[in-house]
MARBAMI-907743 format. One record per atom (N, C-alpha, C, CB): x, y, z. Coordinates in steps of 0.05 Angstrom, whole numbers, padded with zeros to 5 digits, always signed. Glycine has a CB too. Layout:
<drenpas>
XYZ ...
</drenpas>
This chain:
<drenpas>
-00214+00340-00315 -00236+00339-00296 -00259+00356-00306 -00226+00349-00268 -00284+00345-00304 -00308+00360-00313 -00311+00387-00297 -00333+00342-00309 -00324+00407-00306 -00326+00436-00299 -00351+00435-00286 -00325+00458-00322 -00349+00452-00257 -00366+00442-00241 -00383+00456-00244 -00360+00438-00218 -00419+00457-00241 -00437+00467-00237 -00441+00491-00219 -00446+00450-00232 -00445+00516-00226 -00452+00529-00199 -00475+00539-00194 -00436+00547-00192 -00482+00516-00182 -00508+00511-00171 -00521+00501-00138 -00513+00492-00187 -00540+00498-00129 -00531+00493-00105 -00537+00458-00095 -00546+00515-00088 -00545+00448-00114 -00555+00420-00121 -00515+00402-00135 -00589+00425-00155 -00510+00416-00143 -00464+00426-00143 -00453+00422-00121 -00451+00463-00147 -00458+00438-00105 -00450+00451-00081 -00451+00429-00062 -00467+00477-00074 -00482+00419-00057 -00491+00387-00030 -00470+00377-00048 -00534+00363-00028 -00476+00368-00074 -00461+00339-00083 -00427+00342-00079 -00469+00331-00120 -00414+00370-00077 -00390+00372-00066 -00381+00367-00037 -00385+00395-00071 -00401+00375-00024 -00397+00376+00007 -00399+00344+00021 -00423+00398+00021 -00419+00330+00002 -00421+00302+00003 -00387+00286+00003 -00441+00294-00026 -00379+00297-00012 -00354+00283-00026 -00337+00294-00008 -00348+00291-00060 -00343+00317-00007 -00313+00331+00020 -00317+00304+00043 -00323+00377+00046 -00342+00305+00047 -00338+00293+00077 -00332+00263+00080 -00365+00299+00094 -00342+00243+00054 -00327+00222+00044 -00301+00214+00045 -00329+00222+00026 -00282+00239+00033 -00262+00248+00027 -00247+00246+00062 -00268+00277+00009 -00252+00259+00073 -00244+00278+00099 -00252+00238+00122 -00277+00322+00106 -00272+00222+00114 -00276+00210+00128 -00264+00178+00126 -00297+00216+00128 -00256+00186+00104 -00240+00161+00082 -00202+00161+00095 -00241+00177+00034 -00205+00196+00087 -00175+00185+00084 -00154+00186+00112 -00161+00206+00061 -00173+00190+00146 -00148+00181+00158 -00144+00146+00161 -00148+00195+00187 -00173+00132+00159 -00169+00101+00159 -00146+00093+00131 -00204+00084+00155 -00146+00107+00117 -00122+00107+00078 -00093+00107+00097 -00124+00153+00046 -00097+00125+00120 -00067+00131+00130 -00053+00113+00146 -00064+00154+00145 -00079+00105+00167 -00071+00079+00188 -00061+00057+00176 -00096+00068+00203 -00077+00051+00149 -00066+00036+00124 -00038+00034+00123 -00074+00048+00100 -00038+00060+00115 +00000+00063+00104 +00013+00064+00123 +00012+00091+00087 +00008+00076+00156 +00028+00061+00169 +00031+00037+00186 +00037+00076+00180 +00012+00028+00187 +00015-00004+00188 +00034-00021+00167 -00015-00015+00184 +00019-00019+00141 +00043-00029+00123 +00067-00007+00122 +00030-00035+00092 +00083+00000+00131 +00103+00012+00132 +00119+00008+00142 +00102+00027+00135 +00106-00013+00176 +00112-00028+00197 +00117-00051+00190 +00095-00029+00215 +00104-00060+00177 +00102-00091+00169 +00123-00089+00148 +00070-00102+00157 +00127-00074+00125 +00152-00083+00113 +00181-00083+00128 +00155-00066+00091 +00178-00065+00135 +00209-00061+00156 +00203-00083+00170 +00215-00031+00178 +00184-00090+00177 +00190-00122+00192 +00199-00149+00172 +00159-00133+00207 +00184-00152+00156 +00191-00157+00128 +00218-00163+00111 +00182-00138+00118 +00232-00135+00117 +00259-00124+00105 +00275-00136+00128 +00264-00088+00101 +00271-00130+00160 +00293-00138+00179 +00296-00180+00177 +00281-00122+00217 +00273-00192+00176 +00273-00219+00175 +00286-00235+00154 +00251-00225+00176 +00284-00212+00125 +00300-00214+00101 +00327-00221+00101 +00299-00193+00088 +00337-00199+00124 +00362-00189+00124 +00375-00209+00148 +00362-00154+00129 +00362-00216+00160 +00360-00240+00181 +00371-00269+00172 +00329-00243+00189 +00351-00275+00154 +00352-00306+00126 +00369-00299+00116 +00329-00313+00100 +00386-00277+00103 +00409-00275+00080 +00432-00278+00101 +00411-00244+00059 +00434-00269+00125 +00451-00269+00148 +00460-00290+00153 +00442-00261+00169 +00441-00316+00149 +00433-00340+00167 +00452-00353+00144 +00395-00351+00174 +00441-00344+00126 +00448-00367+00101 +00480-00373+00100 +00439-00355+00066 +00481-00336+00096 +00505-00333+00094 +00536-00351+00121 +00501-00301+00093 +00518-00344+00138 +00537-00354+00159 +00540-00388+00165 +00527-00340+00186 +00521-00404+00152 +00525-00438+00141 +00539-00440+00115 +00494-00455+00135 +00533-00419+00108 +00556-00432+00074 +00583-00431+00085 +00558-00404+00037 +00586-00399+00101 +00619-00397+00113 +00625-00430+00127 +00621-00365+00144 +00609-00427+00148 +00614-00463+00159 +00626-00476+00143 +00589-00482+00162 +00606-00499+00124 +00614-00511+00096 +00638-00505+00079 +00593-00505+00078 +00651-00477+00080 +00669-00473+00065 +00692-00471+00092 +00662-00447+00043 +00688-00465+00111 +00714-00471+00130 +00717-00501+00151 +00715-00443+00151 +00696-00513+00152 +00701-00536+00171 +00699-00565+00148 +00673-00536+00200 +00693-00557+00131 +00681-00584+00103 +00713-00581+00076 +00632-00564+00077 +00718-00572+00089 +00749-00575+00065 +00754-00599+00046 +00780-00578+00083 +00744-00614+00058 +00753-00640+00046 +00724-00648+00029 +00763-00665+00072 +00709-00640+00025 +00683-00631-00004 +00703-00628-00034 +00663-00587+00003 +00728-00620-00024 +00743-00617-00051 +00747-00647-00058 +00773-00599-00050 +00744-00665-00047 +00763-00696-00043 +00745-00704-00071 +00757-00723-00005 +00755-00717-00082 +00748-00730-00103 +00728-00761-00104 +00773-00734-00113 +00735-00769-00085 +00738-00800-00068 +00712-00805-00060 +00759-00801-00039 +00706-00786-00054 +00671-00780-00024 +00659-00765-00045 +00675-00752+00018 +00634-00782-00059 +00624-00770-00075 +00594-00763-00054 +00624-00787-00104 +00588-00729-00057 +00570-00728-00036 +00550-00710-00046 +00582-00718-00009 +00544-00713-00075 +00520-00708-00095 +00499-00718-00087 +00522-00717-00122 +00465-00700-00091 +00444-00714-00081 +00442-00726-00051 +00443-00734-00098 +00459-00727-00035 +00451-00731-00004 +00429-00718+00007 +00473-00724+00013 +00417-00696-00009 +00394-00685+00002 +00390-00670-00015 +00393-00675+00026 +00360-00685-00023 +00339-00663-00040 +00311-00661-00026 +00332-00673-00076 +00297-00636-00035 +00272-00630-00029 +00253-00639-00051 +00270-00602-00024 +00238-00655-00020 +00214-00666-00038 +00183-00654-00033 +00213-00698-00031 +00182-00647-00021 +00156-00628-00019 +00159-00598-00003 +00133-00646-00004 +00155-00570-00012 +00145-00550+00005 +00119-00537-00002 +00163-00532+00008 +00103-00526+00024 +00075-00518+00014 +00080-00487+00027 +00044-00540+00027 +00063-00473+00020 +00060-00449+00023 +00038-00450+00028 +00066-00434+00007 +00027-00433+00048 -00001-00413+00055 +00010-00391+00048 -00014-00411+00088 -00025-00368+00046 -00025-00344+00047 -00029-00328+00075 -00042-00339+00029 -00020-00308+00076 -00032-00295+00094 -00031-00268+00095 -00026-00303+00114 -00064-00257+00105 -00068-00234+00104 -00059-00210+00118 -00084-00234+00104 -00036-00196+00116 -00020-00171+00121 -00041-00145+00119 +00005-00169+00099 -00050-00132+00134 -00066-00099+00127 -00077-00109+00109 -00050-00069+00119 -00098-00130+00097 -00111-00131+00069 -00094-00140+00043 -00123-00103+00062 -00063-00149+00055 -00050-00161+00030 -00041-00182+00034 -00030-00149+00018 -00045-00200+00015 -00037-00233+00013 -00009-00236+00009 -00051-00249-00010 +00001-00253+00034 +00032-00250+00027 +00029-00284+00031 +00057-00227+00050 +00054-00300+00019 +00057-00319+00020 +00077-00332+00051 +00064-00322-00005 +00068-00354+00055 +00087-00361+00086 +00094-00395+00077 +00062-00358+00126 +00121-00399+00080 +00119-00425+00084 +00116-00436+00105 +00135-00434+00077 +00100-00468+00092 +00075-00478+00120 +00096-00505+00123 +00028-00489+00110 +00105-00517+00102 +00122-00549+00103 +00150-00548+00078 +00093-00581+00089 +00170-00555+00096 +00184-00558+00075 +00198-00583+00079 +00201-00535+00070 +00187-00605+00060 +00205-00631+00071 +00230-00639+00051 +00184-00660+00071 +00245-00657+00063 +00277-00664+00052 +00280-00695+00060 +00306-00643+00070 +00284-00703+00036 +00288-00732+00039 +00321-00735+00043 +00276-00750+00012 +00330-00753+00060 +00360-00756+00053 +00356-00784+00033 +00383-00762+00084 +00385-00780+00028 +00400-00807+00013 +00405-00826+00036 +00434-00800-00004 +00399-00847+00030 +00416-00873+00045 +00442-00872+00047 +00413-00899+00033 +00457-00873+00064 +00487-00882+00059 +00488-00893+00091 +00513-00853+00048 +00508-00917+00086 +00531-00928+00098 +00558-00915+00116 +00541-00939+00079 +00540-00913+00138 +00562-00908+00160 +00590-00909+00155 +00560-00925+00179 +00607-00936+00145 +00619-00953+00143 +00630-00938+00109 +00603-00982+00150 +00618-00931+00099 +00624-00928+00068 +00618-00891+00059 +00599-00954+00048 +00617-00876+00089 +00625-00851+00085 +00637-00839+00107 +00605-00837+00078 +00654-00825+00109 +00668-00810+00136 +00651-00799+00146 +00690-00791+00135 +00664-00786+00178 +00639-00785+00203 +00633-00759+00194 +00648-00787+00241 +00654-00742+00180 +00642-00718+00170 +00608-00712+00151 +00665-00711+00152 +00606-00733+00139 +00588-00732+00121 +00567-00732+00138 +00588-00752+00102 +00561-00741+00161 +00536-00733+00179 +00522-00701+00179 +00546-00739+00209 +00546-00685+00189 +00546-00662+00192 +00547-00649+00167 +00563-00657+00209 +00560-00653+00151 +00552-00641+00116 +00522-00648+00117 +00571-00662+00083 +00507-00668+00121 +00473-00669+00112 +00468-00660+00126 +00454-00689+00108 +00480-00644+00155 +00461-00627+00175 +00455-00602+00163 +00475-00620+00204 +00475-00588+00156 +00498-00567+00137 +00469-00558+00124 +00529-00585+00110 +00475-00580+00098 +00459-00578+00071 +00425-00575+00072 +00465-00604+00055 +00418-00592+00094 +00390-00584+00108 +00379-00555+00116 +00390-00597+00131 +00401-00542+00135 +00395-00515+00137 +00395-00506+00114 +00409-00501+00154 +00415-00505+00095 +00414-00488+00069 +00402-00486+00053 +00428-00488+00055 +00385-00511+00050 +00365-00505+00036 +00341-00508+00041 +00367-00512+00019 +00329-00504+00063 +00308-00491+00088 +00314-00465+00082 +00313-00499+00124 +00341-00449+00094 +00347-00422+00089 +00342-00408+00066 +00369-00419+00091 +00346-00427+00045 +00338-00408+00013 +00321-00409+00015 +00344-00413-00015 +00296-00431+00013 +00271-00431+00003 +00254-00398+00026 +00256-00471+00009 +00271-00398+00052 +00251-00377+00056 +00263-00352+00059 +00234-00383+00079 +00284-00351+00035 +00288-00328+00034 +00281-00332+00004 +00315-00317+00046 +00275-00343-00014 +00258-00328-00028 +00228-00325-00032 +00266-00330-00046 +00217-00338-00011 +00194-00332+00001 +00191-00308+00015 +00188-00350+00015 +00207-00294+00029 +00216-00270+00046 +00213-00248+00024 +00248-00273+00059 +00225-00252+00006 +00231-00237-00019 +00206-00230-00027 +00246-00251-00041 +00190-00258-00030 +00165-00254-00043 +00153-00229-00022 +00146-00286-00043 +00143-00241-00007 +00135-00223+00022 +00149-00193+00024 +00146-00241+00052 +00164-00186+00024 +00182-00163+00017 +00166-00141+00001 +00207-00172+00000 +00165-00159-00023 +00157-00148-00047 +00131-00141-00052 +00164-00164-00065 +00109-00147-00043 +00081-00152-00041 +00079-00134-00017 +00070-00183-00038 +00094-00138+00006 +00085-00107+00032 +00096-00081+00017 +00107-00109+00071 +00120-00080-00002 +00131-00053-00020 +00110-00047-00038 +00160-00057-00038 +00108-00063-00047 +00084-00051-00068 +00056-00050-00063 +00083-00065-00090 +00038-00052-00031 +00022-00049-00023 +00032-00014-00016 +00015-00071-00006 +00043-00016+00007 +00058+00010+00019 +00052+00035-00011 +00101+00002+00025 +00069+00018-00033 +00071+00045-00049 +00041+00050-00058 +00093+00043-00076 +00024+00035-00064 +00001+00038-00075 -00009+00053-00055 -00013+00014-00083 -00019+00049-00025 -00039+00063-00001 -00026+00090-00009 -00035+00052+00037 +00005+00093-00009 +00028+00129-00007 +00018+00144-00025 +00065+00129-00016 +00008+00121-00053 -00004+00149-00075 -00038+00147-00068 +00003+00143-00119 -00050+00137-00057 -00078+00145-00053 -00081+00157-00026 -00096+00121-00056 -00065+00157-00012 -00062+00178+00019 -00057+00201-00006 -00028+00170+00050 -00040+00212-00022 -00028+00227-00036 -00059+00238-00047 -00002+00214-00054 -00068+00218-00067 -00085+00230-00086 -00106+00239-00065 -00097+00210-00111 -00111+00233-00048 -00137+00243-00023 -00136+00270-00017 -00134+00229+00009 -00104+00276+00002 -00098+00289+00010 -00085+00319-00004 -00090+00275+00023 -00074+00305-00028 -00063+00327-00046 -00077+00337-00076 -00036+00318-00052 -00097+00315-00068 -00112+00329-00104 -00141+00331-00097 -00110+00301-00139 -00150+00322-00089 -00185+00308-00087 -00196+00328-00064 -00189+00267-00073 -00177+00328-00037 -00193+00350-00021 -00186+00378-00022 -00191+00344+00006 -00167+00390-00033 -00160+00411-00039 -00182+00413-00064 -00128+00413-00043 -00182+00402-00082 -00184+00405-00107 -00227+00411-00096 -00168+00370-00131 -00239+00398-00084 -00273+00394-00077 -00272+00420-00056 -00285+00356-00059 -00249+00425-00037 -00260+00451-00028 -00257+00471-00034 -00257+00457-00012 -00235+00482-00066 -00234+00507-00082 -00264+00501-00095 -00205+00510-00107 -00276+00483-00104 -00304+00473-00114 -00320+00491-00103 -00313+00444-00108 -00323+00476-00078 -00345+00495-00050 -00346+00527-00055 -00328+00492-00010 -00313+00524-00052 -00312+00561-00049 -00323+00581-00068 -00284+00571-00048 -00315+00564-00091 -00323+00580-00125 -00354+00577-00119 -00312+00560-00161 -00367+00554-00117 -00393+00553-00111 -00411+00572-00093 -00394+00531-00102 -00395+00568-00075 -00409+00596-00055 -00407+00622-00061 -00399+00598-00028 -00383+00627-00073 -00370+00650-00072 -00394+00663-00098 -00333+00646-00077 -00394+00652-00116 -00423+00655-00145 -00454+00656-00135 -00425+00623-00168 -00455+00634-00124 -00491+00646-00109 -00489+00664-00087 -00512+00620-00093 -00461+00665-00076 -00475+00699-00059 -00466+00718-00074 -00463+00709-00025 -00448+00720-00098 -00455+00740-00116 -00486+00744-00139 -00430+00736-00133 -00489+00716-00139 -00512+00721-00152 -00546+00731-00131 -00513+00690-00169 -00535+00723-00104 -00550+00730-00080 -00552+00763-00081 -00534+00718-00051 -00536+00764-00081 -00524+00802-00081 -00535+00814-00110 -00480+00807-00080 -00529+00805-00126 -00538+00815-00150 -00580+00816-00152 -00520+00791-00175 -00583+00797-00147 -00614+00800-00147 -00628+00814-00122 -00625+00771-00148 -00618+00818-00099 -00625+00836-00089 -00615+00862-00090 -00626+00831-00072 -00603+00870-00108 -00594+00890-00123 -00619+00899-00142 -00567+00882-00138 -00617+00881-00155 -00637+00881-00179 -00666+00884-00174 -00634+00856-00195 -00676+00878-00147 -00700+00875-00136 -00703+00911-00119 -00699+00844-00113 -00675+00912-00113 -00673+00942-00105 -00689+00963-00132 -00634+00951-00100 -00666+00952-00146 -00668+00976-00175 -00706+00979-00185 -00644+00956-00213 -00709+00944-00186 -00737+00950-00197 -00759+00967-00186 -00749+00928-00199 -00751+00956-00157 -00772+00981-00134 -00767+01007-00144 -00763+00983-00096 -00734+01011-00143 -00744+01045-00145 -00756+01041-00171 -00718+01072-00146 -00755+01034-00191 -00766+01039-00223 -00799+01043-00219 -00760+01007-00248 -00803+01021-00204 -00832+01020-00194 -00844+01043-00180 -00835+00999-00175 -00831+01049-00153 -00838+01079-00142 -00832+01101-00153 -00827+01084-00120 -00811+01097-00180 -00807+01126-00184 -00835+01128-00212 -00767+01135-00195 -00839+01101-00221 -00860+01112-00239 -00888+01116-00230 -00861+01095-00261 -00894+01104-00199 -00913+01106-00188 -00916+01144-00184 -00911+01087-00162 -00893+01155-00171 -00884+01181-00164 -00889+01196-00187 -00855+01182-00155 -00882+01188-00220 -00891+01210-00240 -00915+01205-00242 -00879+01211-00266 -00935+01180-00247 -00955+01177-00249 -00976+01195-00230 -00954+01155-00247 -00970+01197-00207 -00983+01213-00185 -00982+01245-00197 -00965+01208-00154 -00958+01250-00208 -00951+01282-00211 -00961+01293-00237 -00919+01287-00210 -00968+01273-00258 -00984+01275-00280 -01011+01285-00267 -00987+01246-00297 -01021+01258-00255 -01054+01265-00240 -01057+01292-00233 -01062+01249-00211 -01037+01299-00216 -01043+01333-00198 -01046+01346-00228 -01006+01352-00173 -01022+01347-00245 -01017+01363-00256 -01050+01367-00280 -00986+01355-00265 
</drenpas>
């Protein structure tokens, strides 16, 4: 950091900056805890989707037993054919949201698949609705964490370097022009007497 001037043209341009500083950084804080709020909301909806997911696969793996069958080929019954995403703005950060997620089924024959297979494409629909927004969630997760951490070190650098750091500035500043205040009316002392005392011999020559 450059070595500061002590001057008093130093001094305004410090006090400028304190009050910048001082006026900046509680809106820096409202910042950080807003997003602080918003991730934990973030993190709980996360934890929500992995919950969700989790608890349709269990389904699938305890009521769908017969997925092992060889016979009932039930590949491709449902793929995704289009999802779109919007953005949206969080405290000033762009997080992604899904806006459409469409799923085409396969055709099949009543007649030429068991009644189970209905409910397997109900199944497989949630599951993969469920992933896509959990790793959209993720995305979102990730983008409110790393906003959060960015505002934590500039609340930090405000509060722990920049305004400490501009009002030891001030102080050194002041603390030098009223020594140098003190010193020249010192010096303005000394000259007077020099002045009166040579006025005083000058006078005592004359008598003399």
């Amino acid at each position: 950091m450059a070595k500061v001037a002590l001057n008093k043209s130093s001094l305004n341009k410090e006090k400028r900056s304190l009050k910048t500083y001082n006026r900046y950084l509680p809106a820096l804080e409202l910042k950080r805890q807003q997003l602080m709020m918003e991730r934990k909301k973030a993190e709980e909806a996360l934890a929500q989707t992995r919950e969700h997911l989790a608890e349709v696969e269990q389904l699938v793996r305890q009521q769908l037993p017969m997925l092992a069958r060889q016979d009932v080929p039930v590949d491709n019954l449902v793929k995704v054919t289009d999802v779109r995403l919007t953005q949206e703005n969080i405290v000033g950060t762009s997080v992604p949201l899904v806006e459409h997620i469409e799923i085409a089924l396969t055709p099949y024959s009543d007649l030429a698949k068991p009644h189970w297979v209905d409910y397997l494409v109900e199944l497989l629909q949630q599951m993969i609705r469920l992933r896509i927004e959990l790793q959209v969630r993720q995305l979102r997760h990730r983008e409110l964490d790393k906003a959060t951490r960015t505002t934590s070190q500039r609340v930090n650098l405000f509060s722990k370097v920049l305004i400490p750091k501009t009002r030891k500035n001030i102080q050194k500043i002041q603390i030098y022009m009223s020594d140098q205040d003190r010193a020249s009316v010192m010096n303005a002392k000394l000259s007077k007497g020099k002045v009166l005392a040579q006025e005083a011999k000058g006078g005592h020559s004359q008598v003399g």
